[in-house]
C-alpha positions as CSV (number, residue, x, y, z in Angstrom):
1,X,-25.8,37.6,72.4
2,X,-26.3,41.4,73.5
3,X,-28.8,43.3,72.4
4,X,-27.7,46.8,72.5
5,X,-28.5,50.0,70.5
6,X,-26.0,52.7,68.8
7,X,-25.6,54.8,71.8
8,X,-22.8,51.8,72.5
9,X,-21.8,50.5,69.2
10,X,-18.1,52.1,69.6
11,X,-18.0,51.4,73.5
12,X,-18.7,47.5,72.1
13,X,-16.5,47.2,70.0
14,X,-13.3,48.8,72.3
15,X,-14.8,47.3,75.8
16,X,-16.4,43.8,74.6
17,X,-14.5,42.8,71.3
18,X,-15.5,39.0,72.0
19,X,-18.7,39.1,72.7
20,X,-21.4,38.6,69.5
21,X,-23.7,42.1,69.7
22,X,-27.2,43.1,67.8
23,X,-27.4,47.0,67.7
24,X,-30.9,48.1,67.4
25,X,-32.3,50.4,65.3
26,X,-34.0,53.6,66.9
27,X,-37.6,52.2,66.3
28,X,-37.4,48.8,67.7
29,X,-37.5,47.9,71.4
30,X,-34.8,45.9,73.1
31,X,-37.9,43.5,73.9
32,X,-38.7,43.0,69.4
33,X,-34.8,42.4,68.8
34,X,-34.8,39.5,71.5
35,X,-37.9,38.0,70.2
36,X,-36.2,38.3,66.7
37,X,-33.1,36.8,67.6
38,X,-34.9,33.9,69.8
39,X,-37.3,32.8,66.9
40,X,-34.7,32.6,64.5
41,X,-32.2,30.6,67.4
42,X,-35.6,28.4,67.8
43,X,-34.8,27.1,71.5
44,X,-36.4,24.4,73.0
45,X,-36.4,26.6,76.3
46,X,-35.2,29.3,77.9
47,X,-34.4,30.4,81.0
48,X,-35.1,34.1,82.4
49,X,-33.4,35.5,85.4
50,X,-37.3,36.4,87.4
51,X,-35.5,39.1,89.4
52,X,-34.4,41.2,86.7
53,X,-37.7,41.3,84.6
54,X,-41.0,42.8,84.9
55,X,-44.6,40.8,84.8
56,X,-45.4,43.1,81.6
57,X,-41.8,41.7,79.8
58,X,-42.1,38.0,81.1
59,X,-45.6,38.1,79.4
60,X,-45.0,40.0,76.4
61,X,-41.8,37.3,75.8
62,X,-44.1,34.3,76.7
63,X,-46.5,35.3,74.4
64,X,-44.1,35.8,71.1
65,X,-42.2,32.4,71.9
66,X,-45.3,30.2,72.1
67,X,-43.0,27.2,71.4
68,X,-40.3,27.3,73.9
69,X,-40.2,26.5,77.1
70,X,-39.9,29.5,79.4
71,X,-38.6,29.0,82.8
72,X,-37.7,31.3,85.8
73,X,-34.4,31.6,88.0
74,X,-33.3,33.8,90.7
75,X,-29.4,34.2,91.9
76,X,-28.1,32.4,88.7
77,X,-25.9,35.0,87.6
78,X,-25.1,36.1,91.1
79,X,-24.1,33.0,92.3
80,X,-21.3,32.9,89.7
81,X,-19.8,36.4,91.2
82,X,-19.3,34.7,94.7
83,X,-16.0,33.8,94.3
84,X,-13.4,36.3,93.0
85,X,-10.6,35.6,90.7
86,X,-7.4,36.8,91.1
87,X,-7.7,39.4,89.0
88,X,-10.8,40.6,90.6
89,X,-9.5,40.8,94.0
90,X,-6.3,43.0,92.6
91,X,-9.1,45.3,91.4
92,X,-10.9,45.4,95.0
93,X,-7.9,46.0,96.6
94,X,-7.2,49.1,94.1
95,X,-10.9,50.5,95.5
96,X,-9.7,49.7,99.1
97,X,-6.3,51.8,98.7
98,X,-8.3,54.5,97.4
99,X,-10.6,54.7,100.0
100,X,-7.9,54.3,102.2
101,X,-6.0,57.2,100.9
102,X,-9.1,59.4,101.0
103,X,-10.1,59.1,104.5
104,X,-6.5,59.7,105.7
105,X,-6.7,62.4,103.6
106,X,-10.3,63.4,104.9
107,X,-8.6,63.4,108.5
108,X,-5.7,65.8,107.9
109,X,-8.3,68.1,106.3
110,X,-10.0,68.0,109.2
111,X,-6.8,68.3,111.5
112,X,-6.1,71.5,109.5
113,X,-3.6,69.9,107.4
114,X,-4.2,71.7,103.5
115,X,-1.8,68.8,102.0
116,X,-4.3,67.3,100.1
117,X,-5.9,70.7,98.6
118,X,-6.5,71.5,95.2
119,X,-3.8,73.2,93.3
120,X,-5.4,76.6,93.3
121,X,-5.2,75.8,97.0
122,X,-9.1,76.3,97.8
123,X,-9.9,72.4,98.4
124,X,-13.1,71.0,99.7
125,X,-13.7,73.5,102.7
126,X,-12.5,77.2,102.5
127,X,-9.7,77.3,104.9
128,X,-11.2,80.3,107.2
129,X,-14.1,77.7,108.3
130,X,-13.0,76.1,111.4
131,X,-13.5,72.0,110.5
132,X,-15.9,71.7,114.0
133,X,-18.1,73.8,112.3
134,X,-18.3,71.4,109.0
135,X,-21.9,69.8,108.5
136,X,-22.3,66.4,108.0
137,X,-23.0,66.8,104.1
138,X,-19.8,68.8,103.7
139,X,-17.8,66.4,105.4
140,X,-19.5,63.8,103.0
141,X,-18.8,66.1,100.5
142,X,-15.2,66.7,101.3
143,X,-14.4,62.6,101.6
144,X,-16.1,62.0,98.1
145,X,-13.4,65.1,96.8
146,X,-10.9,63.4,98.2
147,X,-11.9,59.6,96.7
148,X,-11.7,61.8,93.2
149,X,-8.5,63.5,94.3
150,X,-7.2,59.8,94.9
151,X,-8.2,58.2,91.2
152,X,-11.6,57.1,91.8
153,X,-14.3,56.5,89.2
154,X,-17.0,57.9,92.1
155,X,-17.6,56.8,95.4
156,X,-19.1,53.1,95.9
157,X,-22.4,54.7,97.3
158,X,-24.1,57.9,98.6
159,X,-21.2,58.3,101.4
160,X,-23.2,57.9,105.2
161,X,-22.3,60.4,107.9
162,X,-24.0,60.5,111.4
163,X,-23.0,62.8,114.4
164,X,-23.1,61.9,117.7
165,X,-27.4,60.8,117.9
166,X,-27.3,60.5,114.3
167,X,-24.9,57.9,114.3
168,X,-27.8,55.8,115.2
169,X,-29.1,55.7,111.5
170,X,-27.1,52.7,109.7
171,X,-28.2,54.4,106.8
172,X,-28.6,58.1,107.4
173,X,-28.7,60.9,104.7
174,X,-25.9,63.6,105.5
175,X,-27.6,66.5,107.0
176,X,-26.7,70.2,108.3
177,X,-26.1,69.1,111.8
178,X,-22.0,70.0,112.5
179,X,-19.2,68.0,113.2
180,X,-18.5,69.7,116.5
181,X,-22.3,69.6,118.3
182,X,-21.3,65.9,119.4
183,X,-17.6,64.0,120.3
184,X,-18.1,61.2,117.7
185,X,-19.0,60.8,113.8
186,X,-19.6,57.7,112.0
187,X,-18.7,57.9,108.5
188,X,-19.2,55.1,106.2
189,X,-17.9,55.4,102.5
190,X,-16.6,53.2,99.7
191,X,-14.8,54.3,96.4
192,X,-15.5,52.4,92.6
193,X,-12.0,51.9,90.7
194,X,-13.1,51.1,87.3
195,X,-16.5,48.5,87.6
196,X,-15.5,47.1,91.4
197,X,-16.3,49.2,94.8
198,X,-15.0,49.0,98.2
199,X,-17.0,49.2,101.5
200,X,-15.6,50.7,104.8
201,X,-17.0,52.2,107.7
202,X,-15.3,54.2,111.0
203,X,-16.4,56.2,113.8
204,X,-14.1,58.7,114.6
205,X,-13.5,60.5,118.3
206,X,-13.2,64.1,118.4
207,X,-14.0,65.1,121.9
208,X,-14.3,63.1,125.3
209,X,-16.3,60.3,124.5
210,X,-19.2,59.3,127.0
211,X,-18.7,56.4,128.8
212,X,-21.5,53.9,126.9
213,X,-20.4,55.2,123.8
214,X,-16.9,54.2,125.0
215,X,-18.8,50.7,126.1
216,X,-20.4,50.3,122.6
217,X,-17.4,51.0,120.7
218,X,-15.5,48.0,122.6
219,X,-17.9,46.0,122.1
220,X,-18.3,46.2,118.6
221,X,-14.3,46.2,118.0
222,X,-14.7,42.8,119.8
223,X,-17.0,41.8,118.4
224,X,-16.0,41.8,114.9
225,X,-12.7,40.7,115.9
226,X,-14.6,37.5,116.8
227,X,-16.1,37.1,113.8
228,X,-12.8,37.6,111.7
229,X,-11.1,34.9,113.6
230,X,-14.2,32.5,112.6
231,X,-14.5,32.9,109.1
232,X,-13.0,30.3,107.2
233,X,-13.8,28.0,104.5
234,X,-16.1,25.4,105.1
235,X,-18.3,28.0,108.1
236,X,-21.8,28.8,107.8
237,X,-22.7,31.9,106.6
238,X,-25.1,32.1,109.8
239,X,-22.0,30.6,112.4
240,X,-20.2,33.8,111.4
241,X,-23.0,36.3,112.3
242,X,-23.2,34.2,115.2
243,X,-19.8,34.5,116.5
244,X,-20.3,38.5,115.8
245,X,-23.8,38.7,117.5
246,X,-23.2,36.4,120.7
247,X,-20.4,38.6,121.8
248,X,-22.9,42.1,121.5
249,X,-25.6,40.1,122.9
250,X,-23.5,39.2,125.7
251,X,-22.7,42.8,126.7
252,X,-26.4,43.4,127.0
253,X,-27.3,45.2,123.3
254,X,-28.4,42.5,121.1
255,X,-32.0,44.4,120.5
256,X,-29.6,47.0,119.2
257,X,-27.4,45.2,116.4
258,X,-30.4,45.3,113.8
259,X,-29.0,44.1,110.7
260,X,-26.7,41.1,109.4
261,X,-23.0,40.9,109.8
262,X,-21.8,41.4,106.1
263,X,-22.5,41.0,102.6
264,X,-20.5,40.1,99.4
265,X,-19.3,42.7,96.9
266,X,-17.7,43.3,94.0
267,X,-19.4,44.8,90.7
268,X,-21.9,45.8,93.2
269,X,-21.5,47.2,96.7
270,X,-24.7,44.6,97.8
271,X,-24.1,41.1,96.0
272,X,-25.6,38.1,97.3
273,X,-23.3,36.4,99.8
274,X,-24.9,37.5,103.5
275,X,-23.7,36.7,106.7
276,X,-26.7,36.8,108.5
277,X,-29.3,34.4,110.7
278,X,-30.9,31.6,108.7
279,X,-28.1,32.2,106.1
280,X,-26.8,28.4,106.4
281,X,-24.6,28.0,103.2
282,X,-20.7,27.9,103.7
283,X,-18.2,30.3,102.9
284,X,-15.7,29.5,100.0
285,X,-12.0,30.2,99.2
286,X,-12.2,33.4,97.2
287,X,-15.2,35.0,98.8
288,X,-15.0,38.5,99.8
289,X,-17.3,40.1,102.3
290,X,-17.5,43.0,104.6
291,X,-17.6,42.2,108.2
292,X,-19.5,44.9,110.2
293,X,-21.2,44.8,113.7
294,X,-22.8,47.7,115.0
295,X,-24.7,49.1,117.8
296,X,-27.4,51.6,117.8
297,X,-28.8,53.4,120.6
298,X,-31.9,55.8,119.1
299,X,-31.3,59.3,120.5
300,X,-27.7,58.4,121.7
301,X,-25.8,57.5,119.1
302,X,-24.4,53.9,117.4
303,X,-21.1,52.3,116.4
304,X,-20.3,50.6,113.4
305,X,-16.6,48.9,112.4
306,X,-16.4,47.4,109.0
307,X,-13.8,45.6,107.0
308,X,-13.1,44.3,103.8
309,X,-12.2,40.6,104.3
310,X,-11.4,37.5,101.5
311,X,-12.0,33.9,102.3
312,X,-8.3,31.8,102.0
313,X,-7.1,28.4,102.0
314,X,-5.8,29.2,105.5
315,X,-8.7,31.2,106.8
316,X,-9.0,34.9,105.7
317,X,-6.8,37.8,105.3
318,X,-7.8,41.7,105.6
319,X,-7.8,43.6,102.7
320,X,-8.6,46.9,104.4
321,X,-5.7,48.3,106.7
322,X,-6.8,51.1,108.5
323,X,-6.6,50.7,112.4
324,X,-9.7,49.9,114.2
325,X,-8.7,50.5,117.7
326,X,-10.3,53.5,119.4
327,X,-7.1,55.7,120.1
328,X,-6.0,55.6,116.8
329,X,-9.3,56.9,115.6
330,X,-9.4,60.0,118.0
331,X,-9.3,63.1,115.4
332,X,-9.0,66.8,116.5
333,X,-10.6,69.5,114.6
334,X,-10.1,73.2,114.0
């Protein structure tokens, strides 16, 4: 049953036409209508996903329903979005395309190239501004234009831009530094096609590149090209961060890889699946998960590749296409 209110009685009805629905009135909580609805079901017990409800709720419910059982889960719900349906991955690959399209499109702007301006021929960045002089916001701002320009609902997540030291920051907020005070920029970015979200990240070159960023950058590549051959059905979540992580810590940076290898998505750029230490459960035909090493050198700069990858029969197949390889990521600028 779901308890909704008459902000979403039409929606329902066009979006849900299967599903059973209580609309609310104005003056009672979504918390009264599913103490309503329980007593009249009378359960014996019910079960309440913990990580999706407050202390003040759990007691409030636990107090109304004297006589049933309450009991607490974590993951149930999750755990059922693991593995993708066909349908599902058609959908993911839509938000990869899109993505795809958008950064190619992103790197022609950048090159100079106005064939993916607006009509009235403005686009992202007025055309007198030479692109080296672009901050990191606007080129965040000019990728999530194009990820509309290319059909999508809105990017998958607040789009990640780092120059040069900045690159450093897995999760760095755009800021005002430019494009052109350092020969790299990592850009990570994602696009939503209707409720499912892509996750990609690349580091482009746009001047000579110093020689340890040239090191890192290698290494990483390798790195997750290890980790791709590995997964499989049937491999420990943890064996595939492993394969990723021996290969870094072999080239003398594993202090600097500080996170896991990947994660599942879907509905949600973050879902449960995560390839990381400790992490021993096994991968399944069906999964999807980004694969993404990085290294990050504070005050220097870091690399990060990810791809979107599905678990097959067979091994895996990628679902993201763009190249990887460092030359075909060197971008000029105006």
């Amino acid at each position: 049953m779901l308890i909704s209110d008459g902000r979403f009685s039409q929606q329902l009805a066009d979006e849900c036409p299967d599903i059973d629905v209580i609309i609310r009135k104005p003056s009672v909580s979504i918390l009264k209508a599913a103490v309503k609805f329980l007593k009249s079901e009378k359960p014996a017990s019910i079960l309440i996903e913990g990580d999706r409800i407050s202390k003040n709720d759990f007691d409030k419910l636990t107090g109304e329903l004297r006589a049933c059982s309450m009991t607490t889960s974590s993951g149930v719900v999750e755990s059922l979005r693991e593995v993708k349906d066909r349908d599902e991955v058609n959908l993911i690959g839509r938000a990869i395309e899109i993505a795809e399209k958008s950064f190619l499109g992103l790197r022609r702007l950048l090159g100079g190239k106005a064939s993916d301006q607006t009509q009235d021929g403005t686009g992202p960045v007025p055309a007198c501004q030479p692109t080296r002089l672009m901050s990191e916001k606007q080129v965040a701002d000019a990728l999530e234009a194009q990820l509309r320009h290319y059909g999508a609902v809105s990017s998958s997540f607040p789009t990640i831009v780092g120059v040069g030291p900045r690159a450093a920051l897995p999760h760095g907020t755009p800021s005002d530094r430019l494009l052109g005070d350092s020969p790299f920029v990592l850009i990570d970015w994602g696009a939503r096609e209707g409720q499912y979200v892509s996750d990609l990240t690349r580091v482009l070159i746009t001047g000579a590149l110093p020689s340890k960023i040239d090191r890192i950058y290698h290494t990483v590549l390798a790195a997750q090209e290890a980790a791709i051959r590995a997964i499989q059905p049937g491999t420990l979540l943890s064996q595939i961060d492993h394969s990723a992580r021996s290969v870094i810590a072999s080239a003398g940076f594993g202090k600097s890889f500080t996170h896991g290898l990947g994660h599942g998505f879907g509905l949600q750029v973050h879902e449960s699946i995560r390839m990381s230490k400790g992490q021993d459960r096994p991968l399944k035909v069906g999964m999807v998960v980004t694969v993404e090493p990085g290294i990050y050198l504070p005050g220097i700069g870091g690399v990060r590749i990810e791809d979107d990858v599905i678990v097959t029969r067979g091994g895996c197949r990628l679902l993201s296409t763009l190249p990887r390889d460092l030359e075909s990521n060197r971008q000029s600028l105006t």
